[in-house]
PAKE-544579 format. One line per 3 residues: number of its first residue (from 1); for each residue x, y, z of N, C-alpha, C, O, CB. Coordinates in Angstrom, 2 decimals. Glycine has a CB too. Example, Ala and Ser with C-alpha at 12.3 -4.5 7.8 and 13.67 -1.06 7.14 Angstrom:
2
1	13.19 -5.69 7.80 12.30 -4.50 7.80 13.20 -3.30 7.80 14.24 -3.32 8.46 11.31 -4.47 9.05 | 12.85 -2.25 7.08 13.67 -1.06 7.14 12.90 0.03 7.87 13.41 1.14 8.04 14.08 -0.60 5.72 .
// end
This chain:
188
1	10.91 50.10 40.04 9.60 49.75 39.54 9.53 49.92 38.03 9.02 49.10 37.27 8.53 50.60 40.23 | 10.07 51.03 37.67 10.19 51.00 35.95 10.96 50.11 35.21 10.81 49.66 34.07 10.73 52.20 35.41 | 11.93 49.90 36.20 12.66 48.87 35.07 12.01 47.33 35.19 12.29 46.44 34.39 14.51 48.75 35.40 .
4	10.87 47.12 36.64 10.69 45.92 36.25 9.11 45.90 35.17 8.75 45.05 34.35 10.69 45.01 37.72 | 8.53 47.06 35.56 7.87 47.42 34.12 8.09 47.09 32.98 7.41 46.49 32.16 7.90 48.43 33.84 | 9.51 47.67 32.94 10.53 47.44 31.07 10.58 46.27 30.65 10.44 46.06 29.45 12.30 47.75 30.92 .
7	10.83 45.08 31.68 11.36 44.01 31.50 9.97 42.97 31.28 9.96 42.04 30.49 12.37 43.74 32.70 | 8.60 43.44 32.35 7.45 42.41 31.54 7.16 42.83 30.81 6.48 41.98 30.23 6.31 41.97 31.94 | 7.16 44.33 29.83 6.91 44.43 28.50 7.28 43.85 27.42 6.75 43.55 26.35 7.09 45.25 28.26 .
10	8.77 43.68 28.14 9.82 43.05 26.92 9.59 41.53 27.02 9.83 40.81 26.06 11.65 43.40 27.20 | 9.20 41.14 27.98 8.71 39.65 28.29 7.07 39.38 27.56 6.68 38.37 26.98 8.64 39.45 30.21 | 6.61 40.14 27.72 5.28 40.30 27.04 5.03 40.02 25.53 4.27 39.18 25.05 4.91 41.60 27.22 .
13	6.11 41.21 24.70 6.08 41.52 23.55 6.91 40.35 23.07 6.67 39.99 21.92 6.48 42.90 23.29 | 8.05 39.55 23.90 8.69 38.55 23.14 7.76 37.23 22.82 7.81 36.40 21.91 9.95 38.16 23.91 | 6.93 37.39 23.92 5.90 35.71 23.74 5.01 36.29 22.75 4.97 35.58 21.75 4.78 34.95 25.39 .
16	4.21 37.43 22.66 3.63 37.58 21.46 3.75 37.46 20.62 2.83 37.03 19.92 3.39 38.09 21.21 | 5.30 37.87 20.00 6.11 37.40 18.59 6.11 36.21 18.56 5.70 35.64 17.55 7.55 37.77 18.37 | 6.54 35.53 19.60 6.73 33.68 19.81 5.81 33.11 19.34 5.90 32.47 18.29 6.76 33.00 21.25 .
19	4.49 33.27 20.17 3.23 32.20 20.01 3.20 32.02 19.25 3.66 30.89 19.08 2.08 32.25 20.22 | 2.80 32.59 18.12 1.84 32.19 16.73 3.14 31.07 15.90 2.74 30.28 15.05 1.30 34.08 15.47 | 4.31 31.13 16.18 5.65 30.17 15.75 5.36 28.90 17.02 4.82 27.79 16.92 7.61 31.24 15.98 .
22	5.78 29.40 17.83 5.28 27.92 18.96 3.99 27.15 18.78 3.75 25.97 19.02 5.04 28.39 20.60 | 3.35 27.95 18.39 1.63 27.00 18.71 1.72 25.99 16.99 1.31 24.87 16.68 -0.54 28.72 18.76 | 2.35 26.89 16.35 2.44 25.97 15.06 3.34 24.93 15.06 3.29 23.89 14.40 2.78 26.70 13.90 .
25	4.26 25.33 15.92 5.59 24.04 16.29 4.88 22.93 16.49 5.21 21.82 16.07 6.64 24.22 17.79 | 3.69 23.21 17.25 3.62 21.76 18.14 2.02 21.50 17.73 1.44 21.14 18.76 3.97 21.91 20.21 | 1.18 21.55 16.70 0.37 21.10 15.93 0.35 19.42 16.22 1.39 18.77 16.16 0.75 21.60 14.56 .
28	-0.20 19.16 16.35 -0.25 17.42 16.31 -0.94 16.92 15.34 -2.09 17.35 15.37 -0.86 16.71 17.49 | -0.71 16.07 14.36 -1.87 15.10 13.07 -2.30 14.32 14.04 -1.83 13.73 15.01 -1.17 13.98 11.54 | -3.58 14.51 13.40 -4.54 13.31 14.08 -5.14 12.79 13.47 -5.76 13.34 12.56 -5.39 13.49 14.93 .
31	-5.22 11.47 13.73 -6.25 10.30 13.07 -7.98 10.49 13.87 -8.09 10.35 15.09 -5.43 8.37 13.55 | -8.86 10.73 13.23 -10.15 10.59 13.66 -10.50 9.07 13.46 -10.51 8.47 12.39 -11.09 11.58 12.88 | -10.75 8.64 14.54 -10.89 7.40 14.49 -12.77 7.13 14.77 -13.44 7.63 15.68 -9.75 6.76 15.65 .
34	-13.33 6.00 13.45 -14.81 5.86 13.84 -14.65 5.17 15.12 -13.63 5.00 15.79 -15.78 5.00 12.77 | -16.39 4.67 15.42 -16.46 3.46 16.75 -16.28 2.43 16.28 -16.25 1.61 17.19 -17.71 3.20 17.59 | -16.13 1.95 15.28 -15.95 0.88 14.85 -14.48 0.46 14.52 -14.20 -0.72 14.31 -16.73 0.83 13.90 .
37	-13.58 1.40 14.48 -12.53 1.46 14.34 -11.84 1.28 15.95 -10.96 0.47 16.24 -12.34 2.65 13.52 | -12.38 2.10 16.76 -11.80 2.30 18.10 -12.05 1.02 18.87 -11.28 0.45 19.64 -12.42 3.56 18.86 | -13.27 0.67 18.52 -13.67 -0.54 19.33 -12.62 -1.56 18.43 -11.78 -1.92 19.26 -15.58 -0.96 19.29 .
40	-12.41 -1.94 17.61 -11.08 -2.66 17.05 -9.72 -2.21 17.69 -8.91 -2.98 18.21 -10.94 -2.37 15.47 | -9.63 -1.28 17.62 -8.43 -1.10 18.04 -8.06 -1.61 20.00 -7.11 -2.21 20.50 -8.27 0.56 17.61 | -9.38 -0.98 20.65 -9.37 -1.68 22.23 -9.14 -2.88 22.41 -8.68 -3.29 23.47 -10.52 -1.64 22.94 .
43	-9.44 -3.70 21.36 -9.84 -5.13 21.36 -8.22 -5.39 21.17 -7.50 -6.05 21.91 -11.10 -5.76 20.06 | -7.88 -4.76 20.09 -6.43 -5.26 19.58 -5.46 -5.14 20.41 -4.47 -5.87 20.31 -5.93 -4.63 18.45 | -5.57 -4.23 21.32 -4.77 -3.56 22.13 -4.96 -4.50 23.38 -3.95 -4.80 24.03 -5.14 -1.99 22.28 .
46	-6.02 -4.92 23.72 -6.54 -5.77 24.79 -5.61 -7.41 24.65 -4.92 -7.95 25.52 -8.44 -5.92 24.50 | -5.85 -7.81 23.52 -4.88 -8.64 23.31 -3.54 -8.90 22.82 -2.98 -9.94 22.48 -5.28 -9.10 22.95 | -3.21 -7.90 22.85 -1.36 -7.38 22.65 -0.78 -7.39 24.51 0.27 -7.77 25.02 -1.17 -5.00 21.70 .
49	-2.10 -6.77 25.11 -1.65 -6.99 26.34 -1.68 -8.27 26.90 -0.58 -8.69 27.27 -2.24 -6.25 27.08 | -2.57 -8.94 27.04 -2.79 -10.40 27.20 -1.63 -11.23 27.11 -0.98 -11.79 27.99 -3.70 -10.87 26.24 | -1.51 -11.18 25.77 -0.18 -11.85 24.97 1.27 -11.54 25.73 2.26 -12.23 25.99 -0.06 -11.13 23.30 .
52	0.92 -10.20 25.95 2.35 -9.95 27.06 2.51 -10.42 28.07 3.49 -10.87 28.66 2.62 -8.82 27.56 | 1.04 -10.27 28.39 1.30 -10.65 30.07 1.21 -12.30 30.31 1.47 -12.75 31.42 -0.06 -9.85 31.16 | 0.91 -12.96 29.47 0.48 -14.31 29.33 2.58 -14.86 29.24 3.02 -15.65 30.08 -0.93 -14.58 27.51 .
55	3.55 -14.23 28.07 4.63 -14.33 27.95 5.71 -13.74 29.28 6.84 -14.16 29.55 4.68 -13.79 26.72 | 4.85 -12.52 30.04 5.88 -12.80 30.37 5.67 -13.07 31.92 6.23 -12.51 32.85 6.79 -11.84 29.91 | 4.50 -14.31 31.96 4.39 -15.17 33.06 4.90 -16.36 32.94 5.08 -16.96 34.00 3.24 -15.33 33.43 .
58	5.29 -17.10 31.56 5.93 -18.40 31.16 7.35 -17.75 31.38 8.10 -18.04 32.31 5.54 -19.08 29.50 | 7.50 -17.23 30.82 9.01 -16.59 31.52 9.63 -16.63 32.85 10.70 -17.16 33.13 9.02 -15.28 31.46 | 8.98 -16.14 33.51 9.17 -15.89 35.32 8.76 -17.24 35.63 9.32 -17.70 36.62 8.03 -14.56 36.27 .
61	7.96 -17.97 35.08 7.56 -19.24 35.69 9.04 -20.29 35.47 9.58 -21.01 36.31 5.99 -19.86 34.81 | 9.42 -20.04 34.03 10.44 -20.73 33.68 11.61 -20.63 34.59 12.11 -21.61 35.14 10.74 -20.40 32.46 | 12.14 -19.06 34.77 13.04 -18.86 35.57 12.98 -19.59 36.97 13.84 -20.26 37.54 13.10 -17.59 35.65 .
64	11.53 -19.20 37.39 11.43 -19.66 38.79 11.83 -21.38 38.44 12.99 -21.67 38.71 9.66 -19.29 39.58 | 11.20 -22.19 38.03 11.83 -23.46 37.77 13.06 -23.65 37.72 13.47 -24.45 38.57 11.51 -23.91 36.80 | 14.37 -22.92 36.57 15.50 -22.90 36.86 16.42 -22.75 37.91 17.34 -23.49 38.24 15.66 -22.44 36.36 .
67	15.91 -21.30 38.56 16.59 -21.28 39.63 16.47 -22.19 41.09 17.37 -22.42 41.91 16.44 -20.13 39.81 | 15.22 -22.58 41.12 14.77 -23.51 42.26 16.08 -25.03 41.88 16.85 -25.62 42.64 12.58 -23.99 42.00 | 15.84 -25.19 40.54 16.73 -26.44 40.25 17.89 -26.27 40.57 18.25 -27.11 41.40 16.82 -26.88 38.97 .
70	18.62 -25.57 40.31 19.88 -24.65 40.41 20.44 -24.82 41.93 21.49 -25.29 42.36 19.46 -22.94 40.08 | 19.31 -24.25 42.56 19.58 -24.15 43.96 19.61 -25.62 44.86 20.21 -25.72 45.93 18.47 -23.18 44.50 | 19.01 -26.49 44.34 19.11 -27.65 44.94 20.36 -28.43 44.67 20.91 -29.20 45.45 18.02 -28.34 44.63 .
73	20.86 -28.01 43.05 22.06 -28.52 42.39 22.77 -27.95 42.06 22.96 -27.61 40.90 22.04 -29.07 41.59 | 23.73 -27.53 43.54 25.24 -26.70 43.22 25.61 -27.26 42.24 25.59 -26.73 41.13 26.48 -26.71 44.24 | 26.05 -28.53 42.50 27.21 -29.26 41.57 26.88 -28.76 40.03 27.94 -28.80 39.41 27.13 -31.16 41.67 .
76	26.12 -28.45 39.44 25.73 -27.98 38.02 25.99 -26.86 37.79 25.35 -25.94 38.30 24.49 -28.04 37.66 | 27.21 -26.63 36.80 27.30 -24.95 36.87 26.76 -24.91 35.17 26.92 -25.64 34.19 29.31 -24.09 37.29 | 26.14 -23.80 35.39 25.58 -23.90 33.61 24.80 -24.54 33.40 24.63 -25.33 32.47 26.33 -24.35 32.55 .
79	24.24 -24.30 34.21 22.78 -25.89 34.07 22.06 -25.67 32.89 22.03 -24.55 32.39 21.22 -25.97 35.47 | 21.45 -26.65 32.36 20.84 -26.69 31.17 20.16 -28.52 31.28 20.38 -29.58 31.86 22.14 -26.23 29.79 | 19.26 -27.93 30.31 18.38 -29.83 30.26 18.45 -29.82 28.39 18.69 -29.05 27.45 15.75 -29.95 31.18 .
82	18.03 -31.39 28.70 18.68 -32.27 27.62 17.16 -31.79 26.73 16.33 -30.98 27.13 19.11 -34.31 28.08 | 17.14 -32.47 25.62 16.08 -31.36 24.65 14.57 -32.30 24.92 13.40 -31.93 24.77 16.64 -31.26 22.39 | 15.09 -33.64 25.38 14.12 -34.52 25.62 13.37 -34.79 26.97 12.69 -35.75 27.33 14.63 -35.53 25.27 .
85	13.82 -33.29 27.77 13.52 -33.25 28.87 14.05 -34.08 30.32 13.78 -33.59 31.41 12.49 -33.36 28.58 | 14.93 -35.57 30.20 15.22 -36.14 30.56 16.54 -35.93 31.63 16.54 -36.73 32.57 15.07 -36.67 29.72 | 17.46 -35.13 31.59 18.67 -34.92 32.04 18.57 -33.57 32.43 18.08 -32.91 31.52 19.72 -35.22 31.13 .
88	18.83 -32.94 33.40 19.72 -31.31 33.59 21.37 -31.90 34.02 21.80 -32.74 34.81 18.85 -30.03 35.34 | 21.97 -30.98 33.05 23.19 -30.82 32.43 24.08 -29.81 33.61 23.32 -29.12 34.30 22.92 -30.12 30.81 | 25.35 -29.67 33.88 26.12 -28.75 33.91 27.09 -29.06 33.72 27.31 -30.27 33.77 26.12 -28.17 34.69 .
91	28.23 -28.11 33.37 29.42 -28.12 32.76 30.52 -28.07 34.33 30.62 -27.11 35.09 29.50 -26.67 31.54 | 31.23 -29.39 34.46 32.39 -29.60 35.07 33.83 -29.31 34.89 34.64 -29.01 35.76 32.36 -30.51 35.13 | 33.95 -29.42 34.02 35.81 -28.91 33.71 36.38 -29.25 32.46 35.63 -29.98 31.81 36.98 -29.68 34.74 .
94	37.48 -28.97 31.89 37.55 -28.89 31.20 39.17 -28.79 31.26 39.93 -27.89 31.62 36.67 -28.24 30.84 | 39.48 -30.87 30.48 40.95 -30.60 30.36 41.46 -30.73 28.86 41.05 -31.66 28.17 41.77 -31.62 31.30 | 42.36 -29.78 28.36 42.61 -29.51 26.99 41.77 -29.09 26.12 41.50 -27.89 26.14 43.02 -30.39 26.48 .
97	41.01 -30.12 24.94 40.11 -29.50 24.12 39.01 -30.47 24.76 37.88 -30.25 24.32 40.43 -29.49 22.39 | 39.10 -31.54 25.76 37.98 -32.89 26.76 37.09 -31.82 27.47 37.52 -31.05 28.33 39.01 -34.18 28.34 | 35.86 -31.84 27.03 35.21 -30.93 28.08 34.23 -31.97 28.74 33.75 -33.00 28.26 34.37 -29.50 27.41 .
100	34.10 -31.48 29.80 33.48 -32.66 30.34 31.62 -32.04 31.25 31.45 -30.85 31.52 34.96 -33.41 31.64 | 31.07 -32.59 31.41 29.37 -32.60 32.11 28.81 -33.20 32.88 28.41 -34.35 32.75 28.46 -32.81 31.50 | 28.68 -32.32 34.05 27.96 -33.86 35.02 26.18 -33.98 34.81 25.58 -33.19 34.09 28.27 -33.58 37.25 .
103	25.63 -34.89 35.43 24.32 -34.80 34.69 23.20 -35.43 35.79 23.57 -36.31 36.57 24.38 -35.74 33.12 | 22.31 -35.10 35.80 21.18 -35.37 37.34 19.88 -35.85 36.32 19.36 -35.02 35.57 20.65 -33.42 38.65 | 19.40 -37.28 36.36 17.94 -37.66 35.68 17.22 -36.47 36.53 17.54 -36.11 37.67 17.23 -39.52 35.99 .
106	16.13 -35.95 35.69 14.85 -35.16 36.25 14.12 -36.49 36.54 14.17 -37.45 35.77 13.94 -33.97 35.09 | 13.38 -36.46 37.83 11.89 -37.15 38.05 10.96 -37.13 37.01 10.81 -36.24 36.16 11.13 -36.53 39.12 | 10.10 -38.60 37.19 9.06 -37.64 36.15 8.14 -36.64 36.31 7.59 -36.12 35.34 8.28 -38.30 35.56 .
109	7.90 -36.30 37.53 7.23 -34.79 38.23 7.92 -33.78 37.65 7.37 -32.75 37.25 7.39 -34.53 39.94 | 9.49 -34.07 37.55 10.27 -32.78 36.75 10.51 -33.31 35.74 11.71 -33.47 35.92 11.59 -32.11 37.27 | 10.35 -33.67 34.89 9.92 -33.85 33.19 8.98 -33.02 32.58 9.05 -32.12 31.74 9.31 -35.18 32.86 .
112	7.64 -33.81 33.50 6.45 -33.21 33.09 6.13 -31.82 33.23 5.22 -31.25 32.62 5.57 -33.80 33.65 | 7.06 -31.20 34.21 6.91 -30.13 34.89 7.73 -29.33 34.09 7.22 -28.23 33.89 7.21 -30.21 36.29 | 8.88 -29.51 33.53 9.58 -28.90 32.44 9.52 -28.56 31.15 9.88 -27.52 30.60 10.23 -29.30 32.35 .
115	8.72 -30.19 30.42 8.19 -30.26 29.36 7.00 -28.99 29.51 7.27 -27.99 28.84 7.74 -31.77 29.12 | 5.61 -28.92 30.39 4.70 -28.15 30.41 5.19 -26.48 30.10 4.50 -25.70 29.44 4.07 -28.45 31.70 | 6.54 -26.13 30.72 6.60 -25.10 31.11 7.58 -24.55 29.86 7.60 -23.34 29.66 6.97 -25.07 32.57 .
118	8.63 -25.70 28.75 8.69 -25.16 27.73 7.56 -25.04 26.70 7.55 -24.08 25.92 9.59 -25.63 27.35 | 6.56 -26.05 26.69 5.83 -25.53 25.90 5.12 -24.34 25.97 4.90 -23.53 25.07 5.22 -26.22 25.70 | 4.73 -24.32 27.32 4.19 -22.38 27.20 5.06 -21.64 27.06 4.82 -21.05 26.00 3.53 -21.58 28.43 .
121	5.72 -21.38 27.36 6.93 -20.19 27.09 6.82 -20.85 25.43 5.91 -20.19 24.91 8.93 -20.34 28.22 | 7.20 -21.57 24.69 7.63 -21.31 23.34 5.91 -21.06 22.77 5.74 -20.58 21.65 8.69 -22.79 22.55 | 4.66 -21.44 23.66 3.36 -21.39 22.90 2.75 -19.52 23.34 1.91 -18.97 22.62 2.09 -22.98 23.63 .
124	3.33 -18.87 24.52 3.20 -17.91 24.72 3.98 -16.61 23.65 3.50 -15.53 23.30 3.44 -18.07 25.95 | 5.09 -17.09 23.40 6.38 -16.33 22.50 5.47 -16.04 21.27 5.23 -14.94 20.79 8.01 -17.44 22.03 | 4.80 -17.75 20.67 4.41 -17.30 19.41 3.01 -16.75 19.69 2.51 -16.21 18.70 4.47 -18.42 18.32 .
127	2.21 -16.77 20.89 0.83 -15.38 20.82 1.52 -14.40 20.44 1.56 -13.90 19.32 -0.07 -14.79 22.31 | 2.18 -14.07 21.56 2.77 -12.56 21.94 3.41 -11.81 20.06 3.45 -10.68 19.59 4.57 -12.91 23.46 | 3.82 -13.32 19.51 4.03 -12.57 18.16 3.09 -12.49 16.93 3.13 -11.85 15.88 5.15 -13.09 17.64 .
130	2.48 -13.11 17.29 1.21 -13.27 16.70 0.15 -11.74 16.87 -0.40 -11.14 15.95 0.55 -14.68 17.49 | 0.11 -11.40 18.32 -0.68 -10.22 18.86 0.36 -9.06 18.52 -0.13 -8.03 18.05 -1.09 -10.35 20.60 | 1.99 -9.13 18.74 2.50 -7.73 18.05 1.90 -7.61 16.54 1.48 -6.50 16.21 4.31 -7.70 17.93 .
133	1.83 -8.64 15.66 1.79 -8.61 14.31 0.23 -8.29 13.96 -0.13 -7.60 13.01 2.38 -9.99 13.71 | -0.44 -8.78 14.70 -1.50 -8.25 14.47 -2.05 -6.27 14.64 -2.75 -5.45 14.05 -2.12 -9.21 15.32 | -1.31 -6.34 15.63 -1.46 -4.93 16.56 -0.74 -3.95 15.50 -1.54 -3.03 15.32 -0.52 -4.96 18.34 .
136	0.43 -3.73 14.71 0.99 -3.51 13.35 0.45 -3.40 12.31 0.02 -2.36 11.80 1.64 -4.21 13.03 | 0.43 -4.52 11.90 -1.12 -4.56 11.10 -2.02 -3.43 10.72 -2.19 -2.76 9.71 -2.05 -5.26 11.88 | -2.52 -3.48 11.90 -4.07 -2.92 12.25 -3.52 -1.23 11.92 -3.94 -0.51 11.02 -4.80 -3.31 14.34 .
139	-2.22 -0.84 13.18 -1.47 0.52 12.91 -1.58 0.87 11.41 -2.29 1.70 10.85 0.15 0.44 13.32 | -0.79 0.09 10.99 -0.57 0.58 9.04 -1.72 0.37 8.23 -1.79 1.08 7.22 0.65 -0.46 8.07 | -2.72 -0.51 8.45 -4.24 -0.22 8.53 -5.14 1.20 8.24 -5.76 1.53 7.23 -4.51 -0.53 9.83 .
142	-4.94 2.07 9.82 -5.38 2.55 9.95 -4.85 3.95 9.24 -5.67 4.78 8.85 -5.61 2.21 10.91 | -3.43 4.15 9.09 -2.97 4.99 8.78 -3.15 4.93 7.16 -3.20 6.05 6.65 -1.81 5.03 9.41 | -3.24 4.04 6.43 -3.70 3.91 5.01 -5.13 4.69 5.05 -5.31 5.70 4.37 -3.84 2.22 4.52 .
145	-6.19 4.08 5.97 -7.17 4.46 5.66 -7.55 6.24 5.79 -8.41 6.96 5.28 -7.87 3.55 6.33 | -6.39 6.49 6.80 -6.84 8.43 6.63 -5.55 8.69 6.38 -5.66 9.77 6.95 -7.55 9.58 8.19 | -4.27 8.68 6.00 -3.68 9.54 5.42 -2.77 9.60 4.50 -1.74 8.93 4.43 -3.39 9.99 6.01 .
148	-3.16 10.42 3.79 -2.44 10.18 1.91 -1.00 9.91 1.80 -0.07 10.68 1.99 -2.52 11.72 0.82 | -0.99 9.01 1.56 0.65 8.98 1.08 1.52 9.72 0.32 1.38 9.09 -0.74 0.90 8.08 0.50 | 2.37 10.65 0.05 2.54 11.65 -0.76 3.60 10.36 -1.60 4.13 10.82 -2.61 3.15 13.33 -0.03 .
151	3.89 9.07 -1.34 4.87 8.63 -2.60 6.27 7.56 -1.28 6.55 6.36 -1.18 5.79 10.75 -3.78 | 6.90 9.23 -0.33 7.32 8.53 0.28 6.99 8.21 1.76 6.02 8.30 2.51 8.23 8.78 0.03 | 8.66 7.69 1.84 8.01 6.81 3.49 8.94 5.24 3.48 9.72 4.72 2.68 5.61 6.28 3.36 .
154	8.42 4.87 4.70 8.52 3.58 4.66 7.68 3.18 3.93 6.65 3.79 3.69 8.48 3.00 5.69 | 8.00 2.05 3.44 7.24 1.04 2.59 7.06 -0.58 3.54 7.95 -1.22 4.10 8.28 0.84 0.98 | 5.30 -0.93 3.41 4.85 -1.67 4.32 3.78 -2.56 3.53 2.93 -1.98 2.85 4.36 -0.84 5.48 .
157	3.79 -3.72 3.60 2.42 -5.04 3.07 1.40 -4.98 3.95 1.44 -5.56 5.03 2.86 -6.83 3.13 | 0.27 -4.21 3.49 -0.87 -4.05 4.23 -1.36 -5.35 4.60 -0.64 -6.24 4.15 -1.84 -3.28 3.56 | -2.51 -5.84 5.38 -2.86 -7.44 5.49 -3.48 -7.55 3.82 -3.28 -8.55 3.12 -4.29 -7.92 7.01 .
160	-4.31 -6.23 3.31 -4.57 -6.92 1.91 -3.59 -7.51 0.87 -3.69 -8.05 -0.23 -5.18 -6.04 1.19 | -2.45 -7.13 1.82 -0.93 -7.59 0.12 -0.47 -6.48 -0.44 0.51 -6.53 -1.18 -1.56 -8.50 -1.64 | -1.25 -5.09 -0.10 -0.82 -4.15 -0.92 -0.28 -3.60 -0.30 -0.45 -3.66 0.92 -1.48 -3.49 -1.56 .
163	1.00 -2.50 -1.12 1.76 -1.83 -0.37 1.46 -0.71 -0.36 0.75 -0.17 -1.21 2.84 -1.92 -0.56 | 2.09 -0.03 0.89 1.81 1.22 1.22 2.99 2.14 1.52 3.85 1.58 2.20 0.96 1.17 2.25 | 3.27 3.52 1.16 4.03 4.23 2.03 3.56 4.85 3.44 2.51 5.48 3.45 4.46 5.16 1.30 .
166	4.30 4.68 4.60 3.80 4.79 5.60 4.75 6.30 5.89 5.83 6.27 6.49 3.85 3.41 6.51 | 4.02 7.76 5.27 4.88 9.10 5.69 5.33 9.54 7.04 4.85 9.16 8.10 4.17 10.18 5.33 | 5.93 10.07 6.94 6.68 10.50 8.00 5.48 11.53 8.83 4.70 12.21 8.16 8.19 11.31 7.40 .
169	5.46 11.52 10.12 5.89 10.96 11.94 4.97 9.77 11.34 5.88 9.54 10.55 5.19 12.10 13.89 | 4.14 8.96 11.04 3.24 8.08 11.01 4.54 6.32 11.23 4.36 5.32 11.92 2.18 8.44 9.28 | 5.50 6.62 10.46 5.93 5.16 10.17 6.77 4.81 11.61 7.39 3.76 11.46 7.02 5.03 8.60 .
172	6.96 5.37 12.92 7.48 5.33 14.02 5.81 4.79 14.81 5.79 5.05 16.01 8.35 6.92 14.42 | 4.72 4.22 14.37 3.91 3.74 15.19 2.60 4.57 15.75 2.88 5.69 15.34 4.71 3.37 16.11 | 1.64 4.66 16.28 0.83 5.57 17.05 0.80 5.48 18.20 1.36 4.50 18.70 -0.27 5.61 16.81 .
175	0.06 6.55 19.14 -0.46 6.72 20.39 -1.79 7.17 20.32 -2.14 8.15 19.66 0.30 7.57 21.14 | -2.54 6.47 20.98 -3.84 6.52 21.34 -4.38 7.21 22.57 -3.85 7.11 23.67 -4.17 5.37 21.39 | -5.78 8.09 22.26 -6.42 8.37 23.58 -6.97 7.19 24.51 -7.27 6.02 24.25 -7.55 9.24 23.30 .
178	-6.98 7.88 25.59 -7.59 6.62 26.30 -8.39 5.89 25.55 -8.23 4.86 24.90 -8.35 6.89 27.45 | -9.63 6.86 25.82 -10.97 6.03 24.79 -10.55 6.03 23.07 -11.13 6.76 22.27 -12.79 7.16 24.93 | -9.86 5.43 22.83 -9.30 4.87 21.38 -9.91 5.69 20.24 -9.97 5.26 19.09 -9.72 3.23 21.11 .
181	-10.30 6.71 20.56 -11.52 7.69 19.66 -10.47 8.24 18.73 -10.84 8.21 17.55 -12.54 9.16 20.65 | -9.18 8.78 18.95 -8.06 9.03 17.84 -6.80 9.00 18.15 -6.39 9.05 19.31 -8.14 10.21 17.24 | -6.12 8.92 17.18 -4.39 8.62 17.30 -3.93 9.74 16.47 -4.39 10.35 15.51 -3.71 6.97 16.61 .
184	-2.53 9.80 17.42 -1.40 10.36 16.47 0.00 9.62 16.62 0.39 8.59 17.18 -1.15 11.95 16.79 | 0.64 10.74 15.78 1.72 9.83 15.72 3.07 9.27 16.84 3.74 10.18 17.34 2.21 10.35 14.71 | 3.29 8.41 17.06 4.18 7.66 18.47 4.79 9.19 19.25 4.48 9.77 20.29 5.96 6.30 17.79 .
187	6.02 9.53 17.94 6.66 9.90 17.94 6.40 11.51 17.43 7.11 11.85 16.49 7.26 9.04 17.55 | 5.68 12.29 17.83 5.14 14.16 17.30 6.10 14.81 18.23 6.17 16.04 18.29 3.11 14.87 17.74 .
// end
C-alpha cells in the first residue's frame, strides 16, 4: 500500500510539473470570425462543396459511359474517341514501327451522349476550380484581415493584388467550427 502511495505521488507531482508546459504546447491561434464573415465563409464553403460534388458526378458519369462502351466492345483495347466525337478508337497491334486501330462509328444517341458528358466534366473541372480558387482566396483574406504579418511566410496575391505574407501555421490553410464563428490553423 505504501509503495503504491509513492508511486501516485510521484505520478501526481510529475503532471503538476508537466501541465503548465503541456497546456502551453497545445494553445491554438484563433481567428475570431464576425457574422458577416462566417456567413461568407458557409456560403463559400457551400459552394466548394457543390463544385465537388457536381465534378465528381461528371466523372463517374463519364466512367460509367466508358465502361458500358467498353463492355459492349471487346474488340477495342484502349478505347478512346475521336475529338469530334464521331469514332471510339482502340489499339489493335502493332507490326514494327505500323501501329495499327480498329474503329466503331458512335450513333448519334452516342455522339450526343458523349459530346454532353465531355462538356460537363470539362464545364464541372473548371467550377470546381473556380470554387477551390475562390475558397483560397477568401482563406488568405481572412487571415490578412486578423493576423499581423511579422515580414515572413509564404508570400500570396490577395484578390485586391496586394501581397501578403501568409505566417506560419496560417499558410498550410484553416479549419473551421461547425458554425463558421472561428478558424484556426489546418495544420496546429
Amino acid at each position: 500500500m505504501a509503495k503504491n502511495l509513492l508511486i501516485l505521488s510521484c505520478t501526481a507531482i510529475s503532471l503538476l510539473i508537466a501541465l503548465p508546459s503541456m497546456a502551453q504546447e497545445r494553445l491554438v491561434p484563433t481567428i475570431q470570425l464576425s457574422a458577416d464573415e462566417a456567413a461568407k465563409t458557409k456560403q463559400l464553403a457551400q459552394n466548394l462543396k457543390d463544385a465537388d460534388d457536381r465534378d465528381a458526378k461528371a466523372k463517374e458519369a463519364w466512367k460509367s459511359f466508358y465502361w458500358s462502351y467498353q463492355g459492349a466492345h471487346d474488340e477495342l483495347r484502349d478505347l478512346g474517341f475521336t475529338s469530334d466525337f464521331r469514332l471510339a478508337i482502340g489499339r489493335v497491334s502493332s507490326v514494327s514501327k505500323v501501329s495499327m486501330v480498329r474503329t466503331v462509328e458512335l450513333s448519334a444517341n452516342e455522339r450526343q451522349k458523349l459530346e454532353a458528358l465531355h462538356r460537363e466534366v470539362l464545364d464541372s473541372a473548371q467550377s470546381l476550380e473556380q470554387a477551390e480558387k475562390s475558397w483560397t482566396d477568401w482563406e488568405h483574406q481572412l487571415v490578412a484581415d486578423h493576423i499581423v504579418s511579422a515580414g515572413g511566410g509564404q508570400i500570396v496575391t490577395l484578390p485586391n493584388g496586394k501581397n501578403f505574407a501568409i505566417p506560419s501555421p496560417w499558410y498550410n490553410g484553416l479549419a473551421f467550427a461547425p458554425d463558421f464563428r472561428f478558424a484556426v490553423p489546418r495544420s496546429f
